[in-house]
C-alpha positions in Angstrom: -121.0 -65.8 71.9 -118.0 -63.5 70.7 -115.3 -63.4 73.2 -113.2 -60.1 73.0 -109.8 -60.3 73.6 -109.0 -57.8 76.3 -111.5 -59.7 78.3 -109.5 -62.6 78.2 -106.5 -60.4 79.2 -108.4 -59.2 82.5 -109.5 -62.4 83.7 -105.9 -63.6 83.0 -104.8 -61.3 84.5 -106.9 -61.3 87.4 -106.6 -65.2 87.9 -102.5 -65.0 88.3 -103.2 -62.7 91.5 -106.1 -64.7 92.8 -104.5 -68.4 92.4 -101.2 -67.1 94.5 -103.3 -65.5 97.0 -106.3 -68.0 98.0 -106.1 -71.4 98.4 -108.8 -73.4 96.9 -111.3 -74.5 99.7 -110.4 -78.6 98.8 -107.0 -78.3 100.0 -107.7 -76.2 102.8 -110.6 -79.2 103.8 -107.4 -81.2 103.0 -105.1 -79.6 105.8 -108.4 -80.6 108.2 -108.2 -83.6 107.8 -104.6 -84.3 107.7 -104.3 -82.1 110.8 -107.2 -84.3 112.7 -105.5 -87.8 111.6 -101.8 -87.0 112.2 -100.5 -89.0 115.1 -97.2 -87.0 115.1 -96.6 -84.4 117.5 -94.1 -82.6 115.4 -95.9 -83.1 112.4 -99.1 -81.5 114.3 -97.3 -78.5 115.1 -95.8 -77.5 111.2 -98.9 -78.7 110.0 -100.9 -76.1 112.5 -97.9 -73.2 111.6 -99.0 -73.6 107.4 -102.5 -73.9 108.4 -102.0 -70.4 110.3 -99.5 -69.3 107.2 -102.8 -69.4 104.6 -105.0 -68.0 106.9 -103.0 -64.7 107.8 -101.7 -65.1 103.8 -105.6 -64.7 102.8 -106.1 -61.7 105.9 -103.7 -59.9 104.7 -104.1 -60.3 101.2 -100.9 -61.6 100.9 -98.5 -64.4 98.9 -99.1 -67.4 100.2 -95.6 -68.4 98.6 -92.8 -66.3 97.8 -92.4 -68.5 94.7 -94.7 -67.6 91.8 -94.1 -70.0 89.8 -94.7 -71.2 86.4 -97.8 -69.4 85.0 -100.2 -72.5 83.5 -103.3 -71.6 81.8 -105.7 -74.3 80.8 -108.5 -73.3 78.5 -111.8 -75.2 77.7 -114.2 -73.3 74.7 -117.3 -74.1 74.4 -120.1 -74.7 72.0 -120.6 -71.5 70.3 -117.8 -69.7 71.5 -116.3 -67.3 69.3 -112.2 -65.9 69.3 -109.3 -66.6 67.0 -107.0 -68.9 68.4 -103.7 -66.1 68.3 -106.4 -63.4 69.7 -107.2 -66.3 72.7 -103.0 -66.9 73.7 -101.9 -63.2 73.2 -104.3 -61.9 75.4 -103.0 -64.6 78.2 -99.6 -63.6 77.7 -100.3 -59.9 77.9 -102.4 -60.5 81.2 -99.7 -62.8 82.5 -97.8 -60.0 81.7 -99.7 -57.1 83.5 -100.3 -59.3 86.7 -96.4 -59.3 87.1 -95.6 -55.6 86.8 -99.1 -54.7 88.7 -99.6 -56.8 91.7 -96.2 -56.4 91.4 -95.3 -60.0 91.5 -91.5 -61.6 91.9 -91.2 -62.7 88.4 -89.6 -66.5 88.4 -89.1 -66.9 84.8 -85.9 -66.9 82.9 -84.6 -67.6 79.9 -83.2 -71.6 79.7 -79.4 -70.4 79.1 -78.9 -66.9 79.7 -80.7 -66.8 82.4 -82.0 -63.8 82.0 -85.1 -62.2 83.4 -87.5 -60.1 81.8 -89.5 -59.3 85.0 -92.6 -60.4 82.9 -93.3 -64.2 83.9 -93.3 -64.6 80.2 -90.5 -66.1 77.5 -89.9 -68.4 75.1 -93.0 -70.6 75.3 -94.4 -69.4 78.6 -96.6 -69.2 79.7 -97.6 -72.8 78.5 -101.5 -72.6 77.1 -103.3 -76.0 76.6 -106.8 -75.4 74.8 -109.6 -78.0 74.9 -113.3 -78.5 73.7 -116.4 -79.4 76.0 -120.0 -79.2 74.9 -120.8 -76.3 77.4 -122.6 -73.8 74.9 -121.5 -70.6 75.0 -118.8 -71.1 77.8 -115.2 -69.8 78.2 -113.4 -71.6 80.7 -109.6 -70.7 82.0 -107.9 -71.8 84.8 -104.5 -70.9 86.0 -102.2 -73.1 88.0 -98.9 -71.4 89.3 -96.3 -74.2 89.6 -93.4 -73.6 91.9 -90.3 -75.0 91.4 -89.6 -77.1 94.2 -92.4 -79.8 93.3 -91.8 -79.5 89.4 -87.9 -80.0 90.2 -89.4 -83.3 91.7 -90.6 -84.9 88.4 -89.6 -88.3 86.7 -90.3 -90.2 83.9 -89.5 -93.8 83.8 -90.4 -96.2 80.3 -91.2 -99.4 82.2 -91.9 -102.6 80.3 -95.4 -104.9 80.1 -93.5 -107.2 82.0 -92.5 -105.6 85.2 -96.5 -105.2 85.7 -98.3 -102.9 87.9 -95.6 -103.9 91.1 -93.2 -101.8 88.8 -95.6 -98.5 89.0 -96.0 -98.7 92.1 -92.5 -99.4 93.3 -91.8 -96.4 90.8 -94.0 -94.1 92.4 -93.0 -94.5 96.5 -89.1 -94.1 95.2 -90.0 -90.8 93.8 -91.7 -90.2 96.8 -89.2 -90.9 99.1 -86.5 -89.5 97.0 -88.2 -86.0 97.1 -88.4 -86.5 100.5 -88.9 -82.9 102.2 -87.8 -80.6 98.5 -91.4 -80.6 97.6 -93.0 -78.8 100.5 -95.2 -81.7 102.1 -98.0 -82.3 102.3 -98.0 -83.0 98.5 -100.5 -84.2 95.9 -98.4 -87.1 94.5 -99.5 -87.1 90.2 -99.0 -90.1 88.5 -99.3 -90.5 84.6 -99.8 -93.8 83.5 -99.1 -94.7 79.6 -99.1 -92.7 76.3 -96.2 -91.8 74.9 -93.2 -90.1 77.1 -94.6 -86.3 76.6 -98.6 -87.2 76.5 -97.4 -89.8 80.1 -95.5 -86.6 81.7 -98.6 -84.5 80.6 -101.0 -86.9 82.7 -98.8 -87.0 85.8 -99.4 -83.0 86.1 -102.8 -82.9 84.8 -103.2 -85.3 88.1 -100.7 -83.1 90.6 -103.1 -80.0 90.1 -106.4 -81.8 89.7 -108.9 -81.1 92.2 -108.9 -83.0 95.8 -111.4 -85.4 96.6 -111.7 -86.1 92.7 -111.3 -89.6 91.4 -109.5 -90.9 88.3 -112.3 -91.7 85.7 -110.8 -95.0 84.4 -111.3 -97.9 87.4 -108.2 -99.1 87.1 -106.7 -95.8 88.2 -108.9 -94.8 90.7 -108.1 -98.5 92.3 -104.6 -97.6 92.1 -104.7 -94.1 93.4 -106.4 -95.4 96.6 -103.7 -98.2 97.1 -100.8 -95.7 96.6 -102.0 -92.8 98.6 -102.4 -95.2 101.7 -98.7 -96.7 100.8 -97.3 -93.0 100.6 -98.7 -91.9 103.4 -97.1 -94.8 105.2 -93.2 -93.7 104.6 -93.1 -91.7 107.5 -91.7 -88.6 105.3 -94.5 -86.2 106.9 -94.7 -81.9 106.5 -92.0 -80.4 105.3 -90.1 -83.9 105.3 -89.9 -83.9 109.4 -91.7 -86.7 109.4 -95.2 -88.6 110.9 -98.8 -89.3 108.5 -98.7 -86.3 105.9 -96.8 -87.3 103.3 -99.5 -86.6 100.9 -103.2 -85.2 100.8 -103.5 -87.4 98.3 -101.9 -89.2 95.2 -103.9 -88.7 91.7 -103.8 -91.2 88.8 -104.5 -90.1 85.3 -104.3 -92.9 82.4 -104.1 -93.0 78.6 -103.4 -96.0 76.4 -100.3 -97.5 75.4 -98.3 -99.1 73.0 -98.1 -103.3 73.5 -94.6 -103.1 74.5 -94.3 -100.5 76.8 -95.5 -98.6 79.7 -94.9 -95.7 80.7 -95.3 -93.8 84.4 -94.8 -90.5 85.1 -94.3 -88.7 88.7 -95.0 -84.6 89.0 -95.7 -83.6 92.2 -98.1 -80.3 93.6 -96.6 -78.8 97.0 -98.9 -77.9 100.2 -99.9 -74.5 98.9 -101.8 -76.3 95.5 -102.5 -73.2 94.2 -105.2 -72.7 91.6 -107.8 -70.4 90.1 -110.4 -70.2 87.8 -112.9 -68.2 85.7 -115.7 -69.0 83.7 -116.8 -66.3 80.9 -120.8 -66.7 80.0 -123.0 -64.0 78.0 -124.0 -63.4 82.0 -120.2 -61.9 82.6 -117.5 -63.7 84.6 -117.6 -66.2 87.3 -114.1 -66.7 89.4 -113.9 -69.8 91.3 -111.5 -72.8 92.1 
């Protein structure tokens, strides 16, 4: 299946507007069920004012978020799939590109020391492109994650030893969570990344912040952890927007990778209430938008 290039650009394009715009059904199901459990009054009132936010947000065709973001694209090709690598990234950029001058969209991207904004959500490096395989024949899959800036200024990295065992990952993880405190917009979706090497453990922790909710880790061992930290977090009393009560979290997501013998590594990104995400899947059939 050849793949032309300004087909990537549309659904690129397309997926920019429709991740800031609807929120995927998982986290809305998530809001339920938060909003049915909390046993603070306060907390039951901002949790009722963002469920009431996304629903006039989605009426309206509206932002659900002022904040934009940082324009992530994940890519998956599939058996048989056929588009140069260059071809595949340029046409992201250029629909990255024509989402923020059409919609029109706030563009939140500048430039590291300048600070200067070329009203493009594009610039050195960004939008970041990660490219994988499956064995899905003749299947293009992107997905676009917009990540604001107040969870992904709430991101750590700490190189623990062996020694300090799995107490120190934990420990790790509910100080990062009560050091964010009310910055990241709660409810959150706490991501932890659990070995590697620095970059790959940092890479895990926001592979976990934007996965879907009600997914489990696929190693054990990380899906026993998730559930023991995501009842721990949920007991620090930090609650929506900080104010306190139950919602600390919908959830906290572990991903894992191996490690070297004399280290481990945990990493903490963080995903705000509006966990914003969209994706598209391009068959010989056409395209297929989803979540």
């Amino acid at each position: 299946m050849r793949v032309e290039p300004k087909a990537v650009e549309e659904v690129a394009r397309e997926l920019y507007v429709r991740a800031l715009k609807i929120l995927p059904p998982d986290v809305k199901e998530g809001f339920a069920r938060l909003a049915a459990t909390e046993s603070d009054a306060t907390a039951k009132r901002v949790l009722g004012t963002m469920i009431t936010n996304i629903r006039v947000a989605e009426e309206t065709e509206n932002l659900l978020c002022q904040d934009t973001g940082i324009p992530i694209y994940n890519v998956v090709i599939g058996r048989g799939v056929e588009i140069g690598g260059t071809e595949l990234k340029n046409a992201i950029r250029r629909g990255c590109e024509r989402a923020t001058r059409e919609y029109p969209l706030r563009s939140s991207v500048v430039h590291p020391i300048t600070r200067r904004n070329e009203q493009t959500s594009c610039g050195p490096g960004i939008p970041p492109i990660h490219i994988d395989f499956s064995d899905e024949p003749e299947t293009l899959v992107i997905e676009m994650v917009p990540k604001g800036s107040g969870s992904e200024n709430n991101s750590w990295l700490r190189m623990a030893i062996p020694a300090e065992g799995i107490d120190a990952i934990k420990t790790f993880v509910v100080d990062c969570v009560l050091d964010a405190g009310g910055k990241t917009c709660p409810p959150t979706i706490v991501g932890v990344g659990v070995g590697g090497t620095s970059d790959l453990c940092v890479a895990l922790a926001k592979r976990a912040a934007t996965r879907p909710l009600g997914t489990a880790c696929e190693d054990p061992e990380g899906a026993k952890l998730e559930r023991e930290l995501s009842e721990a977090v949920n007991m620090l009393g930090v609650g929506p927007q900080g104010l306190g009560g139950d919602s600390t979290a919908f959830a906290v997501h572990v991903e894992v990778a191996a490690t070297h013998i004399t280290m481990n590594p945990v990493a903490v990104n963080m995903q705000c209430h509006s966990a914003s995400r969209a994706s598209a899947a391009i068959t010989p059939a056409g395209v297929e938008y989803g979540f």
